[in-house]
C-alpha positions in Angstrom: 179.9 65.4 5.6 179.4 66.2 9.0 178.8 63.4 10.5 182.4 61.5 9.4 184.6 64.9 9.9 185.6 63.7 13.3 186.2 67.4 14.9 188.1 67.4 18.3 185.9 69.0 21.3 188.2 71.8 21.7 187.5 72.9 18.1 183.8 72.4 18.7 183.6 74.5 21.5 185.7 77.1 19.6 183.8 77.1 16.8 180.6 77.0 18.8 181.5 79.8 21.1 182.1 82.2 18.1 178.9 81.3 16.7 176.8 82.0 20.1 178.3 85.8 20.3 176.4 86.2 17.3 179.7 86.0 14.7 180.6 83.2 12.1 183.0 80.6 12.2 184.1 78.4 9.7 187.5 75.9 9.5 189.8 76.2 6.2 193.2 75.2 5.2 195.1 72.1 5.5 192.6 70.4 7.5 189.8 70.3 5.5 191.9 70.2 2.8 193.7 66.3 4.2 190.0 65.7 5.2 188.2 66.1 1.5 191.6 64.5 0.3 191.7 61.2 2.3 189.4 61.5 4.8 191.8 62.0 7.0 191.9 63.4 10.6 194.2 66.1 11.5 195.2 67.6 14.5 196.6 71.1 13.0 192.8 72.9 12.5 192.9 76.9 11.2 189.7 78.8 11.6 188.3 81.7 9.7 185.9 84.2 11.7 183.9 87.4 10.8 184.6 88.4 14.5 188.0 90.8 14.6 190.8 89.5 17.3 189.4 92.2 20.0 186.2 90.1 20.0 188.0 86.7 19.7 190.4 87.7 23.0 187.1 88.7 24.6 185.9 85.5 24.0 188.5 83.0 25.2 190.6 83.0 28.6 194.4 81.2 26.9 194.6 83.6 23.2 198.0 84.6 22.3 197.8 87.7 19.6 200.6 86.3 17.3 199.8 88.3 14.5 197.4 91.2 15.4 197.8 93.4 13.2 196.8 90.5 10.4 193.7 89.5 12.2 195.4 86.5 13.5 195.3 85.5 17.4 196.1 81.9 18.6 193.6 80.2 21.1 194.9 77.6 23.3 192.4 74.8 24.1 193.6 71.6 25.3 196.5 70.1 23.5 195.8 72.4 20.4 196.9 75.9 19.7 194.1 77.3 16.8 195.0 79.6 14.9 192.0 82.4 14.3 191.8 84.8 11.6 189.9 87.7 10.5 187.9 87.6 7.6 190.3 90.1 4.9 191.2 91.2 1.7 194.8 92.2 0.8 196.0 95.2 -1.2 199.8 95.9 -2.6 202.6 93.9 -2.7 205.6 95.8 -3.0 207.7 93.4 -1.4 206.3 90.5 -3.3 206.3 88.7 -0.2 203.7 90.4 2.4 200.6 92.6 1.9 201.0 96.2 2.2 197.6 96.8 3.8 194.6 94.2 4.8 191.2 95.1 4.9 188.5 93.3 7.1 185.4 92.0 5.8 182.2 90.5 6.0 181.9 87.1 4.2 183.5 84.2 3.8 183.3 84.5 0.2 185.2 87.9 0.0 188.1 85.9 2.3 188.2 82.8 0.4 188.9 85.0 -3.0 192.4 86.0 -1.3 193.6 82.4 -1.0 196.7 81.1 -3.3 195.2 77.1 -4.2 191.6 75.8 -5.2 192.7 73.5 -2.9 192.8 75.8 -0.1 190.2 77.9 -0.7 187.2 76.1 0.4 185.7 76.5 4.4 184.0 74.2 6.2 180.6 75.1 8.3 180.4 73.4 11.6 176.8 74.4 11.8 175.1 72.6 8.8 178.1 70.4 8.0 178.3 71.3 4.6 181.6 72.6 2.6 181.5 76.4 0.8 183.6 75.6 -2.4 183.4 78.7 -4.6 186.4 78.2 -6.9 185.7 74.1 -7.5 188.8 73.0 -5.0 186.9 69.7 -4.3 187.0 68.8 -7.8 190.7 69.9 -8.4 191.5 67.5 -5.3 189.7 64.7 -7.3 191.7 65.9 -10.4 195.1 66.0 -8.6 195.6 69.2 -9.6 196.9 72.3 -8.1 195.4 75.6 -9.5 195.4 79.3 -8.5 192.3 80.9 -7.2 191.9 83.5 -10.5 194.7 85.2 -12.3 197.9 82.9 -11.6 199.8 85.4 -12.6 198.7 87.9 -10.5 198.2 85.1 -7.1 202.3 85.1 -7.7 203.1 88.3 -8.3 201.0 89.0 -4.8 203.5 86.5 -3.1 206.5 85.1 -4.3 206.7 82.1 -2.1 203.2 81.1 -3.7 205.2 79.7 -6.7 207.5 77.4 -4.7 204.5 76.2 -2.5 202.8 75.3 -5.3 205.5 72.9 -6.3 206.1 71.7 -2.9 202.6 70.8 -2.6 203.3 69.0 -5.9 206.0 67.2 -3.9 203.9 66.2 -1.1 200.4 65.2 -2.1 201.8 64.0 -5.7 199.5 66.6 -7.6 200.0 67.7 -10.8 199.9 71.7 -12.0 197.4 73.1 -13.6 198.9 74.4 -17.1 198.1 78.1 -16.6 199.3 78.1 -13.2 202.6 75.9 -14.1 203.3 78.5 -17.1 202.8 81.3 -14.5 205.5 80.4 -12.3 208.0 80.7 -15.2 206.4 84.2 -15.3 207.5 85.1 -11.8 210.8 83.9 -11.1 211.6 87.8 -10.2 209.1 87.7 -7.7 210.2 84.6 -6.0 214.3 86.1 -6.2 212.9 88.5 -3.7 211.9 85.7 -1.3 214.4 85.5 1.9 216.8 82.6 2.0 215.1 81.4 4.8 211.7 81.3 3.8 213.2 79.3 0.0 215.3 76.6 2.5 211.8 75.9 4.8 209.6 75.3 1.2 212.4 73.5 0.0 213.0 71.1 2.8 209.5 70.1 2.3 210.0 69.5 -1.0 212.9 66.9 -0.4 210.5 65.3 2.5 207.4 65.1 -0.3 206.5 61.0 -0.9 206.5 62.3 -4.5 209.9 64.6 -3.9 210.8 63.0 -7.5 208.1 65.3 -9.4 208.7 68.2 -7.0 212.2 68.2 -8.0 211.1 67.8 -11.9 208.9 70.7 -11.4 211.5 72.8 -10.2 213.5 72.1 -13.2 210.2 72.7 -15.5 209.5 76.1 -14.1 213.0 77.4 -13.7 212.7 77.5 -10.0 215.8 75.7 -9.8 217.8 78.0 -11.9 217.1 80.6 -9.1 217.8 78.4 -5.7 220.8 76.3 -7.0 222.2 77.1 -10.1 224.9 75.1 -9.6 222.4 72.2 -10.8 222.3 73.5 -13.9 224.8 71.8 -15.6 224.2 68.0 -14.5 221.4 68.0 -17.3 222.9 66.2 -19.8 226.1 65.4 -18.0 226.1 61.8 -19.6 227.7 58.8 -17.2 229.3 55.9 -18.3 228.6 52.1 -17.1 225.2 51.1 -15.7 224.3 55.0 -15.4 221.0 54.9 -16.9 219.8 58.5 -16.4 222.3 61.9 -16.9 223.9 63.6 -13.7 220.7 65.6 -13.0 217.9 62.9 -13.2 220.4 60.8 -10.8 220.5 63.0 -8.3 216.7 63.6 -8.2 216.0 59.7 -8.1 218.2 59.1 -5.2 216.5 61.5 -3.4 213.5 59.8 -4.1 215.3 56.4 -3.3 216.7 58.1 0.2 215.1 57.5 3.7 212.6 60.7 4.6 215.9 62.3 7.2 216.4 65.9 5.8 219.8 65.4 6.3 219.9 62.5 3.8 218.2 64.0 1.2 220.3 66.9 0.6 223.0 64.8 0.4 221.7 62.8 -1.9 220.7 65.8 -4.1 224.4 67.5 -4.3 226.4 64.2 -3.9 227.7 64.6 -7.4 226.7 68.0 -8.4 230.9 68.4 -9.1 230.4 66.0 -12.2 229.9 68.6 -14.5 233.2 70.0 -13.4 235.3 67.0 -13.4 234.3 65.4 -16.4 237.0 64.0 -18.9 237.3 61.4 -21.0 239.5 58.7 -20.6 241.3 57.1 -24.1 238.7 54.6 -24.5 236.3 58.0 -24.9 234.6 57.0 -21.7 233.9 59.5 -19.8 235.1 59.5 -15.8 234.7 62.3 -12.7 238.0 61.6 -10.8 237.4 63.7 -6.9 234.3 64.5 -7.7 233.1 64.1 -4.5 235.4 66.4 -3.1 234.1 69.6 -5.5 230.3 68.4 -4.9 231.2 68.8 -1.2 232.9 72.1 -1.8 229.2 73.3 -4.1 227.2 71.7 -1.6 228.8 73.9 1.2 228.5 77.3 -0.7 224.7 76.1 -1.4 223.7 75.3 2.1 225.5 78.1 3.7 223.4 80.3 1.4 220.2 79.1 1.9 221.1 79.1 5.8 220.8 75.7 7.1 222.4 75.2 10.4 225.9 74.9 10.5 225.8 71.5 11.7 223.7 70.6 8.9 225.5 71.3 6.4 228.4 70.4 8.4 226.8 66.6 8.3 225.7 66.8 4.9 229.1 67.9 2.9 230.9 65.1 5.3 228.2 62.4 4.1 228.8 64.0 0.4 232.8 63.9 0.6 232.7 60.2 2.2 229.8 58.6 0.0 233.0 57.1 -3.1 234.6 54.3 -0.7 235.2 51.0 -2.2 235.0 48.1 -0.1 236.6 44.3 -1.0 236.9 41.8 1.0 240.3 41.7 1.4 239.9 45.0 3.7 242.5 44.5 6.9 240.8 44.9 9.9 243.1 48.3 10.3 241.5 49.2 7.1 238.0 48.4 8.4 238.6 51.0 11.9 240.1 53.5 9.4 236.9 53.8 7.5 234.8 54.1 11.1 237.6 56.7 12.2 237.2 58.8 9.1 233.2 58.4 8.4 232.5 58.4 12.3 230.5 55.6 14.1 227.4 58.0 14.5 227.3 58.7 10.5 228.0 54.9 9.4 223.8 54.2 9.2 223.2 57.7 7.2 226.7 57.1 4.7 224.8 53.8 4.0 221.4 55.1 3.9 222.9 57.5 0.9 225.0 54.4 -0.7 222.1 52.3 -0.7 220.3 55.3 -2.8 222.8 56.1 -5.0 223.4 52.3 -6.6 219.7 52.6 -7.0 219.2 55.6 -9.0 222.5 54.4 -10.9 220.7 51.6 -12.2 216.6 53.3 -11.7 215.4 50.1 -9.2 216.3 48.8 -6.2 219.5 46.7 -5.8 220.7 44.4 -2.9 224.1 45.2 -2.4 226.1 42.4 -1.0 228.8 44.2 -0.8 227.7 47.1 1.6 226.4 44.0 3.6 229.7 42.9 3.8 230.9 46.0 5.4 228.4 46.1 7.2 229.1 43.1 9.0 232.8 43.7 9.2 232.2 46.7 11.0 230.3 45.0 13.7 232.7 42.9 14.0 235.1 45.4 15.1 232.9 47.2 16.9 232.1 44.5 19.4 235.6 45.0 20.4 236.9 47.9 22.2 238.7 49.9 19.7 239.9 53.6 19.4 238.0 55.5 16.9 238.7 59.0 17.4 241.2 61.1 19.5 238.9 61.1 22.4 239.3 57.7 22.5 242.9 57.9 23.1 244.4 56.5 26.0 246.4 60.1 26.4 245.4 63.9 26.2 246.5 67.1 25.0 247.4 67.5 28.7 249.4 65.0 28.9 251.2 65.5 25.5 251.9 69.1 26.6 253.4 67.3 29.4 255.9 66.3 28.5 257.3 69.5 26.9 255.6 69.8 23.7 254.3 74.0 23.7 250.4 74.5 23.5 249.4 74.6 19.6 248.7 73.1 16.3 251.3 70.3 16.9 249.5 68.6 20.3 247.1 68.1 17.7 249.4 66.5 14.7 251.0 64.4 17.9 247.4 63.0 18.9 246.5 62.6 15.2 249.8 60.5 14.8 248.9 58.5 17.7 245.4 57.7 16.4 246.8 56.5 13.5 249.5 54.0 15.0 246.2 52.8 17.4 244.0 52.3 14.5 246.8 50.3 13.2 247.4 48.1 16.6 244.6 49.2 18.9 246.9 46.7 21.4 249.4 50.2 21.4 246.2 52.2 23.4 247.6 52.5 26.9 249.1 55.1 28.4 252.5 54.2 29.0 253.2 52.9 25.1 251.4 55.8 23.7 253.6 58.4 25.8 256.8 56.2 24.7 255.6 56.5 20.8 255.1 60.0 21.1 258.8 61.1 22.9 259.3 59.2 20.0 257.7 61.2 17.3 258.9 64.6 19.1 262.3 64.9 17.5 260.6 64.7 13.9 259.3 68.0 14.8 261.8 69.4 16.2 261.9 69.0 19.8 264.8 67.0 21.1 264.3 67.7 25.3 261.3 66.3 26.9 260.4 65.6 30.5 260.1 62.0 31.7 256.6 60.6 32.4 255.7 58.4 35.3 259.5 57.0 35.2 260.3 56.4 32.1 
């Protein structure tokens, strides 16, 4: 094993400089874990140490002691930052999230029993090159399966992110859960409530990046996981489409995140594009059933999820505008004026995501991949347009605020509803975006709302 586990120098002479003080080093988590799964190399390497972060600091001129007072310091060699823990146990979770006391001890053994996953509870010796594997985590990595280390009912109860990480492991490496452990994450959902916002967005964000996000999603679902981060979801199962739907609202929305491009962004969308279905179902007379704006309440939901599992406000920001714009219907018979409307209103740095979430959507309408012709269409049309010079947004007016205010129009909400009118005549002629027309259209405009004296402009 040794021999093909192609360890870095740095983490060598880590490793062997904790083992010449006399102490024990050994490397565990997600790197030996990718390694026994693929193989594979990493580059992110955690170790495990009987010697306490006094002697580690002692040992090592770059540590940073990012989490003392858990036995954790961070040595800096080269291009990677190693994280270096005590040997512990942990006692009391009263928070469900974080131990109430750790103890120090001896053995890898005693350290490895703490661990959530089989899967991550095996250590690697760089001295003999073999693996300790105490609780059979090579052989659940050749099963595909993730399984708690003992009681999963107690593992959860310890921490209540433990349940959501074992799905979003699900997501990522495509494993299956073992049935005990599956069953006790139904068992904990009060635990995992107690989890911050925060801490649910970061698991769940990995989930929606997993190659096998479809199964993470459906595990979610399974466990009642869901229920707890986005009720709202709730109701799409069984929320029956009409057409070429071939799956209910719910199983839609989790296949075109599968079908969506690995962007974060994206894939959110793609999960709450119609999660307003449910509430805008009716049946037509032909007992069809149709969702008329439902883009508009899934864009409402989708901001009163993200804001409270506290994405970034120009996430969400992104993501309900992608959500609210993804129903257009293009024909060919689009005028050109229709064609730099749809670029004003979606924005030209949102056209390639709006797509990317189109291009999803038809395919989890129909459950494989589809060439639409008619997205390529638009496509086209829009580059069309935009190899001309053409205003798109009121920065790309020929006028300002400035120069609206000008003219006599009083600081406020109607500069605004002045430029807006503007855009609008420009996206219609985009010949109308020079200065002097668009200050003659708007002394124009300025009687409709009520102001009937103006100053002239540049003589006119």
């Amino acid at each position: 094993m040794h021999k093909h586990f192609q360890i870095p120098k740095e983490i060598e002479f880590i490793l062997n400089k904790i083992n010449e003080s006399g102490h024990k080093a050994y490397i565990v988590g997600g790197a030996l874990r990718d390694f026994v799964m693929a193989g594979k190399d990493c580059s992110d390497f955690d170790i495990a140490t009987d010697a306490t972060p006094d002697d580690v600091i002692k040992l090592f001129p770059h540590v940073v002691p990012t989490g003392i007072k858990h036995g954790t310091v961070t040595v800096l060699a080269g291009k990677f930052k190693v994280e270096v823990t005590t040997f512990r146990t942990e006692k009391g979770y009263s928070d469900n999230r974080h131990p109430d006391s750790i103890s120090f001890v001896g053995t890898i053994e005693e350290d490895l029993s703490r661990r959530d996953f089989t899967m991550n509870a095996m250590a690697y010796d760089h001295t003999s090159g073999t693996i300790l594997d105490p609780y059979d985590g090579q052989k659940d990595i050749e099963r595909r399966i993730i399984r708690c280390v003992g009681d999963p009912n107690a593992r959860f109860a310890e921490d209540g992110l433990r349940s959501m990480r074992a799905v979003r492991f699900a997501a990522q490496l495509g494993f299956s859960l073992e049935p005990a452990t599956q069953a006790a994450i139904s068992n904990s959902l009060d635990a995992f409530s107690s989890v911050s916002k925060e801490r649910i967005r970061d698991e769940f964000e990995k989930l929606l990046l997993g190659k096998w996000a479809l199964v993470g999603l459906e595990l979610l679902e399974k466990t009642g996981l869901l229920g707890v981060i986005i009720p709202e979801m709730l109701p799409c199962r069984g929320c029956i489409q009409k057409g070429a739907h071939v799956y209910d609202v719910m199983d839609h929305c989790f296949h075109t995140v599968q079908a969506a491009p690995f962007l974060v962004d994206i894939r959110w969308a793609a999960l709450l594009h119609d999660i307003g279905k449910p509430a805008t179902r009716a049946l037509g007379a032909d007992g069809t059933p149709t969702f008329h704006n439902h883009e508009k309440v899934s864009s409402t939901l989708a901001s009163e999820i993200l804001e409270r599992l506290r994405l970034p406000n120009d996430d969400i920001n992104l993501i309900v505008h992608l959500i609210e714009a993804h129903m257009f219907h293009y024909t060919d018979d689009w005028s050109d004026a229709a064609v730099r409307r749809f670029i004003a209103r979606v924005g030209i740095e949102n056209l390639e995501s709006l797509f990317a979430l189109r291009a999803a959507d038809s395919e989890a309408i129909v459950g494989h991949k589809v060439q639409s012709d008619n997205l390529e269409s638009l496509r086209n049309r829009i580059e069309l347009v935009l190899q001309k010079e053409h205003a798109f947004g009121l920065k790309d007016l020929a006028i300002n605020g400035n120069d609206i205010m000008a003219l006599g129009v009083p600081k406020g909400p109607l500069v605004g509803k002045l430029l807006s009118e503007l855009l609008e005549t420009v996206l219609d002629d985009p010949a109308q975006n020079n200065r002097e027309s668009l200050l003659r259209i708007c002394q124009g405009l300025m009687p409709k709302y009520g102001i009937t004296k103006h100053r002239l402009q540049d003589g006119l």
